[in-house]
N, C-alpha and C positions, 0 to 999 in steps of 0.2 A: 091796318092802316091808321087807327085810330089812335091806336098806342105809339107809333111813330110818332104822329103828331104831338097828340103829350108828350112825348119825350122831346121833344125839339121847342115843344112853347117852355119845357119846363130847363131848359137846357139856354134858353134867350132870357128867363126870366134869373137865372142863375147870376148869364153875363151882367145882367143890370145891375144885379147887387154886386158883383165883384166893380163894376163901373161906378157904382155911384158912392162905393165905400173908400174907392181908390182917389174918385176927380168930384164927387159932387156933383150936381144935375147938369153941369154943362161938359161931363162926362160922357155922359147916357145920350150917343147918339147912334141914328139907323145906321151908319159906315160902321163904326164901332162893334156894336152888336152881332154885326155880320162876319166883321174880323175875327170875335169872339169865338163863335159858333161854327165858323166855318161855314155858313151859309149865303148866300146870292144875298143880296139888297131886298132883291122884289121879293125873297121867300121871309123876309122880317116883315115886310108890309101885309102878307098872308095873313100872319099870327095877329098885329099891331098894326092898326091905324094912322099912327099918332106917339110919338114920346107919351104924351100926354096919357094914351090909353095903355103903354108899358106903366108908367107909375102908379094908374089907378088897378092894375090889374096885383102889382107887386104891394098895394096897400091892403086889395082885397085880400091876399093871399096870407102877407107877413103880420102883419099890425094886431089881427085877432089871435096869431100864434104868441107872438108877446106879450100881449095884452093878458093873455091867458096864463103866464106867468105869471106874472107880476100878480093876479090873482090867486093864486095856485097860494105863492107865496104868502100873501096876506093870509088868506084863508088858516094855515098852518099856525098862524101867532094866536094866541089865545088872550091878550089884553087889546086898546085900543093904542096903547103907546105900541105894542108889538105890533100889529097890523101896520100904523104911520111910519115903523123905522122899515117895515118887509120893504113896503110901496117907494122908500126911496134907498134902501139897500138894494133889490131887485131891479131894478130899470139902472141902478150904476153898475152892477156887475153885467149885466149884458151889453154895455157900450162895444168891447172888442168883438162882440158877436154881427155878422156880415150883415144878416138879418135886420136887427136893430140901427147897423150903422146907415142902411140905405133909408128906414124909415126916418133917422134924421134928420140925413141929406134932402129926402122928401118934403119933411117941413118944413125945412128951410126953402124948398123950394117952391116956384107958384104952380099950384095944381089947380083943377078944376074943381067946380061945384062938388060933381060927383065923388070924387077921390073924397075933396075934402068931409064932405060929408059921412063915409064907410071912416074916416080916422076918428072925427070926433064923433061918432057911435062909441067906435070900440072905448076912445079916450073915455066919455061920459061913464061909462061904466065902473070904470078906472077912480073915476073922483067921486062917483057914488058911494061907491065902498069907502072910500076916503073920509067923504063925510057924515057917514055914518058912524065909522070910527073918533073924530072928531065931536058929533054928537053927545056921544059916548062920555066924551070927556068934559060935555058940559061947554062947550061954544055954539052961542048963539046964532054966528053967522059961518057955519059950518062951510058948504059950496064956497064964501068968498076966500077962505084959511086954506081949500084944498086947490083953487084955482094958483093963489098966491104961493101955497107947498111948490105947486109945481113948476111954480118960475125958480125954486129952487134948485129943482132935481133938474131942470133944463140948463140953469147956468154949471152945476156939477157937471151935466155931461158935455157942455160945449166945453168947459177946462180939461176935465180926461181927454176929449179926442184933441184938442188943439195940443195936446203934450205941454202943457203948464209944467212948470219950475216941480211943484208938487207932486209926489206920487200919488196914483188913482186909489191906495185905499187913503189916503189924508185926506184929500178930497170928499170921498166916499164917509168917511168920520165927521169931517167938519158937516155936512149937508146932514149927516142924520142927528148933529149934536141941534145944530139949529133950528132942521125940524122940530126935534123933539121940548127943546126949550119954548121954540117959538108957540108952538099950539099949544102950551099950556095956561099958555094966554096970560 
Protein backbone atom coordinates (compact mmCIF):
# COMPACT_ATOMS: atom_id res chain seq x y z
CA UNK A 1 0.00 0.00 0.00
CA UNK A 2 2.70 2.24 0.79
CA UNK A 3 4.52 1.77 -2.41
CA UNK A 4 1.29 2.53 -4.26
CA UNK A 5 1.27 5.58 -2.80
CA UNK A 6 4.70 6.60 -3.73
CA UNK A 7 4.17 5.77 -6.84
CA UNK A 8 1.03 7.98 -7.39
CA UNK A 9 2.69 11.04 -5.19
CA UNK A 10 5.69 10.48 -7.39
CA UNK A 11 3.66 9.99 -10.64
CA UNK A 12 1.61 13.77 -9.49
CA UNK A 13 4.85 15.11 -8.87
CA UNK A 14 6.07 14.05 -12.43
CA UNK A 15 2.71 15.77 -13.96
CA UNK A 16 3.88 19.11 -12.15
CA UNK A 17 6.94 19.34 -13.83
CA UNK A 18 5.62 18.28 -17.12
CA UNK A 19 2.79 21.19 -16.24
CA UNK A 20 4.96 23.72 -15.13
CA UNK A 21 7.69 23.26 -17.91
CA UNK A 22 4.89 23.23 -20.54
CA UNK A 23 2.47 26.50 -19.02
CA UNK A 24 4.35 27.90 -15.98
CA UNK A 25 2.73 28.02 -12.53
CA UNK A 26 -0.64 29.06 -13.69
CA UNK A 27 -0.28 25.59 -15.37
CA UNK A 28 -0.09 23.58 -12.24
CA UNK A 29 -3.60 23.08 -11.33
CA UNK A 30 -5.65 20.38 -9.13
CA UNK A 31 -8.01 19.58 -12.49
CA UNK A 32 -4.85 19.31 -14.34
CA UNK A 33 -3.01 17.08 -12.22
CA UNK A 34 -5.74 14.78 -12.09
CA UNK A 35 -6.10 14.89 -16.02
CA UNK A 36 -2.54 13.95 -15.76
CA UNK A 37 -2.53 11.11 -13.51
CA UNK A 38 -5.61 9.75 -14.20
CA UNK A 39 -6.70 10.18 -10.83
CA UNK A 40 -10.11 11.64 -9.09
CA UNK A 41 -9.75 15.44 -7.90
CA UNK A 42 -10.26 14.48 -4.23
CA UNK A 43 -7.27 11.69 -4.61
CA UNK A 44 -4.62 14.98 -5.49
CA UNK A 45 -6.06 16.60 -2.43
CA UNK A 46 -4.84 13.12 -0.45
CA UNK A 47 -1.25 13.60 -1.62
CA UNK A 48 -1.53 17.93 -1.65
CA UNK A 49 -3.04 20.29 0.30
CA UNK A 50 -2.55 23.09 -1.75
CA UNK A 51 -0.75 24.14 -5.20
CA UNK A 52 1.31 25.66 -2.93
CA UNK A 53 2.29 22.49 -0.97
CA UNK A 54 2.92 20.56 -4.79
CA UNK A 55 5.70 23.30 -5.45
CA UNK A 56 7.08 23.15 -2.12
CA UNK A 57 7.17 19.43 -2.20
CA UNK A 58 8.66 19.54 -6.08
CA UNK A 59 11.53 22.26 -4.49
CA UNK A 60 12.14 19.85 -1.73
CA UNK A 61 12.50 17.03 -3.99
CA UNK A 62 14.22 18.69 -7.35
CA UNK A 63 16.38 21.87 -6.32
CA UNK A 64 18.88 19.69 -4.12
CA UNK A 65 19.20 17.19 -7.09
CA UNK A 66 20.35 20.27 -9.31
CA UNK A 67 21.80 21.87 -7.00
CA UNK A 68 23.97 19.03 -6.54
CA UNK A 69 25.04 19.23 -10.02
CA UNK A 70 25.93 22.13 -10.56
CA UNK A 71 28.24 21.13 -7.59
CA UNK A 72 29.35 18.06 -8.66
CA UNK A 73 30.39 20.20 -11.61
CA UNK A 74 32.43 22.80 -9.98
CA UNK A 75 34.03 20.44 -7.66
CA UNK A 76 35.57 18.71 -10.94
CA UNK A 77 37.40 22.15 -12.23
CA UNK A 78 40.58 22.44 -10.46
CA UNK A 79 41.10 26.59 -10.82
CA UNK A 80 38.82 29.34 -9.59
CA UNK A 81 38.06 30.68 -13.12
CA UNK A 82 37.33 26.68 -13.76
CA UNK A 83 34.91 26.34 -10.90
CA UNK A 84 33.02 30.16 -12.05
CA UNK A 85 32.82 28.96 -15.75
CA UNK A 86 31.41 25.01 -14.37
CA UNK A 87 28.72 27.19 -12.05
CA UNK A 88 27.42 28.97 -15.13
CA UNK A 89 28.22 26.39 -17.80
CA UNK A 90 26.24 23.68 -15.68
CA UNK A 91 22.88 25.39 -14.66
CA UNK A 92 22.71 26.43 -18.79
CA UNK A 93 23.09 23.17 -19.84
CA UNK A 94 20.41 21.89 -17.71
CA UNK A 95 17.80 24.47 -18.80
CA UNK A 96 16.07 21.68 -21.30
CA UNK A 97 16.01 19.36 -18.36
CA UNK A 98 12.13 19.13 -16.95
CA UNK A 99 13.51 19.19 -13.54
CA UNK A 100 15.23 22.46 -13.77
CA UNK A 101 12.59 24.00 -16.07
CA UNK A 102 9.91 23.71 -13.22
CA UNK A 103 12.29 24.90 -10.68
CA UNK A 104 12.35 28.14 -12.89
CA UNK A 105 9.01 28.28 -13.44
CA UNK A 106 9.01 28.09 -9.51
CA UNK A 107 10.92 31.11 -9.15
CA UNK A 108 9.33 32.99 -11.04
CA UNK A 109 6.59 32.10 -9.33
CA UNK A 110 5.15 33.16 -5.63
CA UNK A 111 5.68 30.49 -3.33
CA UNK A 112 5.75 30.32 0.19
CA UNK A 113 7.92 30.99 3.13
CA UNK A 114 8.58 27.51 3.32
CA UNK A 115 9.38 26.51 -0.36
CA UNK A 116 11.11 29.57 -0.38
CA UNK A 117 13.27 29.00 2.24
CA UNK A 118 14.49 24.85 1.18
CA UNK A 119 15.45 26.97 -2.49
CA UNK A 120 17.52 29.58 -1.02
CA UNK A 121 19.24 26.74 1.38
CA UNK A 122 20.16 24.80 -1.57
CA UNK A 123 20.78 28.17 -3.75
CA UNK A 124 23.23 29.56 -0.52
CA UNK A 125 25.34 26.82 -1.04
CA UNK A 126 25.56 27.22 -4.56
CA UNK A 127 26.98 30.99 -4.10
CA UNK A 128 29.12 29.75 -1.37
CA UNK A 129 31.17 27.85 -3.37
CA UNK A 130 31.05 30.61 -5.77
CA UNK A 131 32.43 32.88 -3.39
CA UNK A 132 34.89 30.99 -2.46
CA UNK A 133 36.06 30.56 -5.69
CA UNK A 134 35.85 34.16 -6.32
CA UNK A 135 37.92 34.67 -3.06
CA UNK A 136 40.32 32.85 -4.63
CA UNK A 137 40.75 35.21 -7.10
CA UNK A 138 41.35 38.00 -4.91
CA UNK A 139 37.76 40.01 -4.63
CA UNK A 140 37.09 41.72 -1.84
CA UNK A 141 33.27 41.61 -2.04
CA UNK A 142 33.03 38.08 -3.00
CA UNK A 143 28.97 37.14 -1.91
CA UNK A 144 27.99 40.67 -3.74
CA UNK A 145 30.17 39.41 -7.44
CA UNK A 146 28.42 35.79 -7.01
CA UNK A 147 24.81 37.21 -6.14
CA UNK A 148 25.36 39.71 -9.11
CA UNK A 149 27.02 36.24 -11.33
CA UNK A 150 23.79 35.08 -10.86
CA UNK A 151 21.73 37.59 -12.31
CA UNK A 152 23.78 36.60 -14.99
CA UNK A 153 23.15 32.91 -15.36
CA UNK A 154 19.44 33.81 -14.67
CA UNK A 155 19.05 36.42 -17.57
CA UNK A 156 21.06 33.39 -19.76
CA UNK A 157 18.48 31.10 -18.78
CA UNK A 158 15.35 33.26 -19.21
CA UNK A 159 16.99 33.98 -23.10
CA UNK A 160 17.46 29.89 -23.81
CA UNK A 161 13.93 29.10 -22.57
CA UNK A 162 12.21 32.22 -24.21
CA UNK A 163 13.98 30.77 -27.63
CA UNK A 164 15.99 34.14 -28.28
CA UNK A 165 17.14 34.87 -31.80
CA UNK A 166 20.54 33.18 -30.44
CA UNK A 167 21.40 29.73 -30.15
CA UNK A 168 21.57 28.17 -26.40
CA UNK A 169 25.38 27.50 -26.58
CA UNK A 170 26.05 31.50 -27.85
CA UNK A 171 24.11 32.32 -25.11
CA UNK A 172 25.91 29.77 -22.92
CA UNK A 173 29.46 31.53 -24.40
CA UNK A 174 28.50 34.87 -24.08
CA UNK A 175 27.37 34.43 -20.02
CA UNK A 176 30.53 32.41 -19.35
CA UNK A 177 32.82 34.98 -21.32
CA UNK A 178 31.27 37.83 -19.14
CA UNK A 179 31.38 35.87 -16.22
CA UNK A 180 34.72 35.15 -16.63
CA UNK A 181 35.96 38.77 -17.67
CA UNK A 182 33.65 40.30 -15.17
CA UNK A 183 35.13 38.63 -11.87
CA UNK A 184 38.37 39.47 -12.65
CA UNK A 185 37.37 42.59 -11.58
Amino acid sequence: MAEHRTMQRDALLDAARALLSEGGTEALTFPALAERTGLARSSVYEYFRSRAAVVEELCAVDFPVWAAEVETAMERANTPEGKIEAYVRQQLALVGDRRHRAVVAISAGELDAGAREKIRAAHGGLIAMLGEALLALGHDRPRLTAMLLQGVVDAAVRRIELGAAEEPDEITEAAVAMALRGVRG
